[in-house]
C-alpha positions in Angstrom: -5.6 25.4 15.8 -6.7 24.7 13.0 -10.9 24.1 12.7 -11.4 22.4 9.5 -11.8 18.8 8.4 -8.7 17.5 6.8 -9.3 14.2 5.0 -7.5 10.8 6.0 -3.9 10.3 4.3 -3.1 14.3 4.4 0.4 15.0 5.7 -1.0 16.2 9.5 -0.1 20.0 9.1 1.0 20.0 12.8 2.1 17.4 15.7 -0.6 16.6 18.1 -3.6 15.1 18.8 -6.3 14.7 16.7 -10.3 13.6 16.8 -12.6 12.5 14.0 -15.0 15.3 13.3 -18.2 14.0 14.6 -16.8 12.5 17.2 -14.9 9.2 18.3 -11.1 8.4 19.9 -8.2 10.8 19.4 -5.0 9.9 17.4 -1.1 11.3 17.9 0.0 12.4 15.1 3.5 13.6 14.2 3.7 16.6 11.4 4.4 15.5 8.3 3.5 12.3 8.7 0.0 10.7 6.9 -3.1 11.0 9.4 -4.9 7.5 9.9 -8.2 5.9 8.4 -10.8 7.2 10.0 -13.1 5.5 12.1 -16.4 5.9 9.8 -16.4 6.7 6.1 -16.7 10.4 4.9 -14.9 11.8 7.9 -12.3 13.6 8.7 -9.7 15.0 11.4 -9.4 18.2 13.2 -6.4 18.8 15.6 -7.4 19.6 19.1 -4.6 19.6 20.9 -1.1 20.5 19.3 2.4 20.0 20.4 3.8 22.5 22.7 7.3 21.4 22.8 10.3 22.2 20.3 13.0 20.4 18.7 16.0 20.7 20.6 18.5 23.0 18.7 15.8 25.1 17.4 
């Protein structure tokens, strides 16, 4: 998973859920897709817990 910060309005690199470094409410987030504002200025995301299922057909 991945461990560093990645900055609000970056495509989220994997489907999951993801916390505000420092702290504060988790987010789903769907890959490819633009990850939220965060809660406070100057933070970021990190993804703690990804997706585990797969597409069907794949």
């Amino acid at each position: 998973m991945a461990t560093k910060k990645i900055n609000p309005g970056t495509p989220a690199p994997n489907s999951g859920q993801y916390r505000p470094v420092g702290g504060g409410s988790e987010v789903t987030a769907v890959q490819g897709k633009p990850l939220p504002p965060t809660p406070k200025s100057g933070q970021g995301w990190k993804l703690v817990d990804k997706t585990k299922h797969k597409p069907k057909g794949k």
